[in-house]
C-alpha positions in Angstrom: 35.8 2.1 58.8 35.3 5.6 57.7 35.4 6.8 61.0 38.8 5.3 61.0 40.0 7.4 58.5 40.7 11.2 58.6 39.7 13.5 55.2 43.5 14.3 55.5 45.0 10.7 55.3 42.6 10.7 51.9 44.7 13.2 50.1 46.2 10.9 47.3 45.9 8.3 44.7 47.6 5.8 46.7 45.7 6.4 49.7 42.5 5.9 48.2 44.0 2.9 46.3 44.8 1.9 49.6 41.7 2.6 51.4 39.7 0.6 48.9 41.9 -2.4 49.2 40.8 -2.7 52.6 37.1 -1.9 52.0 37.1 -4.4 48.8 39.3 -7.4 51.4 36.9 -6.6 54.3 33.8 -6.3 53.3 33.4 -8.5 49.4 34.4 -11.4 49.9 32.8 -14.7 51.3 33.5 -18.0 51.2 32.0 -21.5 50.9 30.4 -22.8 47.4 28.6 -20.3 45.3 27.6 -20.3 42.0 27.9 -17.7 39.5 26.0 -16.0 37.1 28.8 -18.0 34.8 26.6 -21.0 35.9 30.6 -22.1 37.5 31.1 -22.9 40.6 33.2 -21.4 42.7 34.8 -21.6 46.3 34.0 -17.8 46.6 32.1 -15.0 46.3 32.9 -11.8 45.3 30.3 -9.2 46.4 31.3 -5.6 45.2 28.1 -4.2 46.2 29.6 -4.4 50.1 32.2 -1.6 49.1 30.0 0.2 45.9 27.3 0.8 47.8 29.4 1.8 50.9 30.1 5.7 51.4 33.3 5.7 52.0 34.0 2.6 49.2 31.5 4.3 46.9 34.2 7.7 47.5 37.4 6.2 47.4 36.2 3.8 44.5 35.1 7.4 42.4 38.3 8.9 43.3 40.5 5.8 41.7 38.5 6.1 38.5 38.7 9.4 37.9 42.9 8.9 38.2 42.5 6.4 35.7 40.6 8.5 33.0 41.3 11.9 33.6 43.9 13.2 31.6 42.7 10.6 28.5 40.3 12.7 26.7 37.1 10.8 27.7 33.3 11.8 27.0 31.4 8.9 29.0 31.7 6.4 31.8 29.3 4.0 32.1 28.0 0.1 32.0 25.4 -2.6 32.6 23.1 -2.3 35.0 23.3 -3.5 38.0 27.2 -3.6 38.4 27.8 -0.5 37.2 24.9 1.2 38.7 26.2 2.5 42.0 30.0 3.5 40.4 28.0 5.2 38.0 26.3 7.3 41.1 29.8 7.7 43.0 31.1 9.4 39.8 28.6 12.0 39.1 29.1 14.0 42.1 33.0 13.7 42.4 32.7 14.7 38.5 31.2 17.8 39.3 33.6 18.5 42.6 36.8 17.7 40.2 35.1 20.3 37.3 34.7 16.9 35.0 31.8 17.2 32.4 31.3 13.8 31.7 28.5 12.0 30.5 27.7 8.9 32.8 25.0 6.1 32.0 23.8 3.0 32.4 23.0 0.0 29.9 20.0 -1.9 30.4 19.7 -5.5 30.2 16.7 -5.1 27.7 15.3 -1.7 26.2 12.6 -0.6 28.1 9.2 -1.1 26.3 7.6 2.2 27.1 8.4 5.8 27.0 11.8 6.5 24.9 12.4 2.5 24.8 15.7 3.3 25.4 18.5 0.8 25.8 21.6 3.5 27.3 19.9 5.6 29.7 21.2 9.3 30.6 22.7 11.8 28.5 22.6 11.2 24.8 26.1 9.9 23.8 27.2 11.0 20.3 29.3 8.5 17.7 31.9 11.3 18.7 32.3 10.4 22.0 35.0 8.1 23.3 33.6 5.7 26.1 35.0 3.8 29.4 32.9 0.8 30.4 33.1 0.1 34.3 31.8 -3.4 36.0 32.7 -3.8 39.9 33.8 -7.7 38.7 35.2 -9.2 36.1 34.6 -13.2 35.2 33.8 -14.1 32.1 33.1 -10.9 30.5 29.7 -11.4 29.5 28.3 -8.4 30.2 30.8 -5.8 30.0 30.7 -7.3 26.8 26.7 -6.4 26.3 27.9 -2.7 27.2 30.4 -2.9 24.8 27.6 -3.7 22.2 25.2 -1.0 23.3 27.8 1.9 23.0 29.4 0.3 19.9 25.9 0.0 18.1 25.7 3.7 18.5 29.8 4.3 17.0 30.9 5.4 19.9 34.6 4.2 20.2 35.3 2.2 24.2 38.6 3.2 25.3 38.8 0.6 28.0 37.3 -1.2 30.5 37.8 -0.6 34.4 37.0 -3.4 36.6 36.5 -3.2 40.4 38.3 -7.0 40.3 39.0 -9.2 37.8 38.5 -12.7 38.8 41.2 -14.1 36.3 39.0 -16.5 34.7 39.2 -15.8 30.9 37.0 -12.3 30.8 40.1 -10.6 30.3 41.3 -12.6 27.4 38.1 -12.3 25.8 37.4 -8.6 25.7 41.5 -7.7 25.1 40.5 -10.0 21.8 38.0 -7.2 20.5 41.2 -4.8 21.3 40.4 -3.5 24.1 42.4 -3.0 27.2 41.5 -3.9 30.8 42.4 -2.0 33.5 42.0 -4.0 36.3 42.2 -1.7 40.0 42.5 -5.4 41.4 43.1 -8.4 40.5 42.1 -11.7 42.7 45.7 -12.7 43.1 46.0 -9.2 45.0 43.9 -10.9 47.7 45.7 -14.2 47.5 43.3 -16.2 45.8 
């Protein structure tokens, strides 16, 4: 697909909103029975690593969030590994293209038991520092939730959560109960399911 697409057609938000549409309806999805990390069952999968870790998903993905956060006075971006891992990568550079000086990191599943021990890794967030959590899915919540935790522990206020796609099935509900918002680039529905 990215040979498909010329640098000029990728000159807006809408465009790359576009462009990652496709990516995310091509390439994530499969059907059959799966279960999920939930333990539920579902009739399909949702596999954001397909566009994520894809260059041209991986750019147009980057380009969407930094729309999102921008103009909102933002510090960090970052979440648990390993769904946030390669959004967290796609950032840095387009960060640095766009002039942004944010600080990006990842949230371990544990501390690590050696070295610093630490449980965020990259730059040092401050209690100052107002946060945006990213997952490439959305179910239950669970661990955007453990991210939510890690930077909270520290007294850095989340400003929201971005999700890849939400699959509708009470995560939402969950975290907009701690008062948080969810910003959603897609929803499930927007794929017909």
């Amino acid at each position: 697909m990215a040979n498909e697409i010329s640098k000029t057609k990728l000159n807006s938000s809408s465009n790359y909103r576009k462009t990652l549409y496709e990516l995310v309806k091509k390439r994530s999805f499969k059907f059959g029975k799966f279960v999920l990390s939930s333990g539920k069952e579902s009739s399909y999968y949702f596999d954001g690593k397909q566009v994520t870790l894809h260059p041209l998903g991986a750019y147009v993905l980057a380009k969407v969030i930094i729309e999102k956060i921008k103009d909102k006075n933002i510090q960090a971006v970052g979440g648990l590994t390993i769904g946030a891992d390669p959004i967290v990568g796609s950032l840095a550079p387009i960060c640095y293209l766009e002039g942004l000086n944010l600080k990006l990191f990842i949230v371990r599943k544990a501390a690590k038991e050696h070295g610093e021990k630490r449980l965020i890794e990259g730059p040092k967030l401050l209690s100052s520092d107002r946060v945006v959590i990213l997952d490439d899915v959305l179910t239950t919540g669970s661990s955007i939730i453990r991210a939510i935790e890690a930077v909270k522990d520290i007294g850095c206020p989340v400003v929201k959560i971005i999700v890849l796609v939400d699959r509708l099935e009470g995560g939402t509900e969950k975290i907009e109960n701690m008062g948080l918002k969810v910003d959603s680039i897609f929803t499930i529905r927007d794929f017909g399911l």
